[in-house]
C-alpha positions as CSV (number, residue, x, y, z in Angstrom):
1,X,8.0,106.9,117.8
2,X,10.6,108.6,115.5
3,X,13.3,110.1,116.8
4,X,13.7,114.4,116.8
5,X,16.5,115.1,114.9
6,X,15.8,119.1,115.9
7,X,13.2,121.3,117.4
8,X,12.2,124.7,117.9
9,X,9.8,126.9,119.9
10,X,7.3,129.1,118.4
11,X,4.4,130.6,119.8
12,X,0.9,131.9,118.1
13,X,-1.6,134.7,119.4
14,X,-4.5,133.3,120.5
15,X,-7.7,135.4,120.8
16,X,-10.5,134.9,123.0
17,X,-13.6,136.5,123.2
18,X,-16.1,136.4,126.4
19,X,-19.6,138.0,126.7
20,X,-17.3,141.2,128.6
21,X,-13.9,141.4,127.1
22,X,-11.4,139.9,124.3
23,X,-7.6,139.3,125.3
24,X,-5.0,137.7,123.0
25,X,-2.6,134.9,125.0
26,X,0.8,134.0,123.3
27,X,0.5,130.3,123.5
28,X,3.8,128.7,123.2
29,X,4.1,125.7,120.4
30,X,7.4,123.4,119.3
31,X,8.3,122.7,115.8
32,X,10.3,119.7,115.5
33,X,12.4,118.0,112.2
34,X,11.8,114.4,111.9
35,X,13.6,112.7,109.1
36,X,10.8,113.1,106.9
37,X,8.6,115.4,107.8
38,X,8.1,118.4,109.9
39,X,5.5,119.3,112.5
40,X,3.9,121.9,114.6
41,X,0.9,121.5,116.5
42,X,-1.7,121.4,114.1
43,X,0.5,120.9,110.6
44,X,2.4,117.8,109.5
45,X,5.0,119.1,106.5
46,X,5.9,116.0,104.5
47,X,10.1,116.9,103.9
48,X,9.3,116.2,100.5
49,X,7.1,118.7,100.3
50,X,9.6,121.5,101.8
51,X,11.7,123.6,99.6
52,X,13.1,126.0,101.8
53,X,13.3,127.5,105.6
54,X,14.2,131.1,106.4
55,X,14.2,133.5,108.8
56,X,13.9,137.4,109.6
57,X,14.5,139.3,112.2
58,X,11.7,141.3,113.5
59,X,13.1,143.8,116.6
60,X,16.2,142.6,119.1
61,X,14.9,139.1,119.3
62,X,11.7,138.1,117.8
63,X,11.3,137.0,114.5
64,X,9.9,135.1,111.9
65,X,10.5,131.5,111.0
66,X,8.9,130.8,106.7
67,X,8.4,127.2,105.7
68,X,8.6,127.4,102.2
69,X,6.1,124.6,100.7
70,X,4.6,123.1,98.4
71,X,1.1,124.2,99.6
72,X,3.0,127.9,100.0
73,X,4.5,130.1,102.6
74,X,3.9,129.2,106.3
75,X,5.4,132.0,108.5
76,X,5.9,131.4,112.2
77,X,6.6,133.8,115.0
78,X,9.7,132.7,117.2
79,X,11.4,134.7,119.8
80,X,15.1,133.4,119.7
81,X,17.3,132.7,116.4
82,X,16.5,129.2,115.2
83,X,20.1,129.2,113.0
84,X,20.6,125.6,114.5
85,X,17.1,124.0,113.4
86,X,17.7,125.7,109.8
87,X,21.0,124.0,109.9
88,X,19.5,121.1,110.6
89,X,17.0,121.0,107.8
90,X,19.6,122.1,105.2
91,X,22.1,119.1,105.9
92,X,19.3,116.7,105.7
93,X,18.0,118.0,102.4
94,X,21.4,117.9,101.1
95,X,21.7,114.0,101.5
């Protein structure tokens, strides 16, 4: 298995609908930097095929994590500043 050079927790809203009521559940997810690709749960991000990754603060903590991609802009709701998985990312594009 490749090794995890980073990783970083996201979440996503899920919504669920029964016969008497709909709720949303945060369900919590992990991105993780590989050394050539990306992943999240249900997405595999070839590195090739990521130009950029940045962030934006969205209250105190939350925010929102952009994979900029080929394919377009994937935006991901974090709750804590992932600074060290950008970090990451930008040395190992740089090489």
């Amino acid at each position: 298995m490749p090794h995890i050079l980073a990783e970083h927790p996201y979440y996503k809203i899920v919504r669920t609908v029964t016969a008497t009521e709909q709720s949303y559940i945060p369900e919590e997810r992990v991105m993780c930097l590989f050394v050539s690709k990306i992943t999240t749960r249900h997405r595999e991000f070839p590195l090739h095929e990521v130009y950029d990754i940045s962030y934006r603060r969205m209250g105190a903590e939350e925010g929102i994590l952009y994979l900029h991609t080929r394919q377009g802009v994937y935006p991901f709701n974090v709750k804590s500043d992932p600074a060290s998985f950008i970090e990451a990312f930008k040395r190992l594009a740089a090489e």
